[in-house]
Each structure stands twice: as structure tokens, then as C-alpha cells.
ZAMARGU-4260 file (C-alpha; in steps of 0.2 Angstrom, whole numbers, plus 5000, padded with zeros to 4 digits):
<rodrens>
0) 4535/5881/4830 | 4552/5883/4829 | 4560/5900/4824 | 4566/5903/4808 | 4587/5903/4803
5) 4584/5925/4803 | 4576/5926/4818 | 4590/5915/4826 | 4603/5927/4818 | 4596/5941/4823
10) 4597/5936/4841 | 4614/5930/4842 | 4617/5948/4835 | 4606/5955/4849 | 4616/5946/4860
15) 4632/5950/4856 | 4629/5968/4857 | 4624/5966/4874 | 4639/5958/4877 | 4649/5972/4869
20) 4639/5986/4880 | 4643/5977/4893 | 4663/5974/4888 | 4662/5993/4887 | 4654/6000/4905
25) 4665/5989/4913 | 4679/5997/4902 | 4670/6015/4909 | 4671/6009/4925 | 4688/6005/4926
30) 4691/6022/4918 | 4683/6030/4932 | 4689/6022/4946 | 4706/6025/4941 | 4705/6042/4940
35) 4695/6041/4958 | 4710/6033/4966 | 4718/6048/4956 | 4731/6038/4946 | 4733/6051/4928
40) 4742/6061/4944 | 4756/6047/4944 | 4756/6044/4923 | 4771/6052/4921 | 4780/6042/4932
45) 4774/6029/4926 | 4780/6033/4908 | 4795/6037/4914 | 4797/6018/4922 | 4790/6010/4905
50) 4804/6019/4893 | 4820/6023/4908 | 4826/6006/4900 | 4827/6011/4881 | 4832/6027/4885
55) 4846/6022/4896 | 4852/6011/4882 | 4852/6028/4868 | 4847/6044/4877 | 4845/6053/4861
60) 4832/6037/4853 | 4815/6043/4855 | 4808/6031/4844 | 4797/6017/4849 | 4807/6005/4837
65) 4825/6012/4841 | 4828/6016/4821
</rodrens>
């Protein structure tokens, strides 16, 4: 007998929260083997290579926007 139209729904549901548990502990994952490989030790560095552009352009700018 074939399943009915809720039963069907209900596991495509199912299924995509698997899929979304699973989107997330590789999300964890990556989260913990970066700060393994210690890198919230070089963050500000790296902020500081992400905005030396803009701030170059206007020093006293600290808005994202530049307004």
C-alpha cells in the first residue's frame, strides 16, 4: 500500500532536519579545528587586513558604509 500525502511530508521534513543537523556539526567542526590550529590568535590581524583598505582611504571613517 502506498503511503499517504502526510506521511510523505512528514519524512521529507525528517529528512531535511537531518540535513540541517548535519549542515551544522560540520559548521561545529570547523569551528573547532580552527581554534585547534589556533587561528582567534591571528583574528586581529586579520581584521586588520580586511578594513587597512577603507581605513587608508579616510582614517577617521569607522563605519561599514563610509557615511
Amino acid at each position: 500500500m502506498r503511503p499517504s500525502r502526510a506521511r510523505r511530508i512528514e519524512h521529507l521534513i525528517f529528512q531535511i532536519t537531518l540535513l540541517g543537523k548535519a549542515a551544522l556539526g560540520v559548521v561545529q567542526l570547523g569551528a573547532a579545528a580552527a581554534i585547534w590550529m589556533r587561528v582567534a590568535e591571528k583574528a586581529p590581524a586579520i581584521a586588520e587586513w580586511l578594513v587597512r583598505a577603507g581605513l587608508a582611504e579616510n582614517p577617521s571613517d569607522f563605519s561599514p558604509r563610509g557615511s
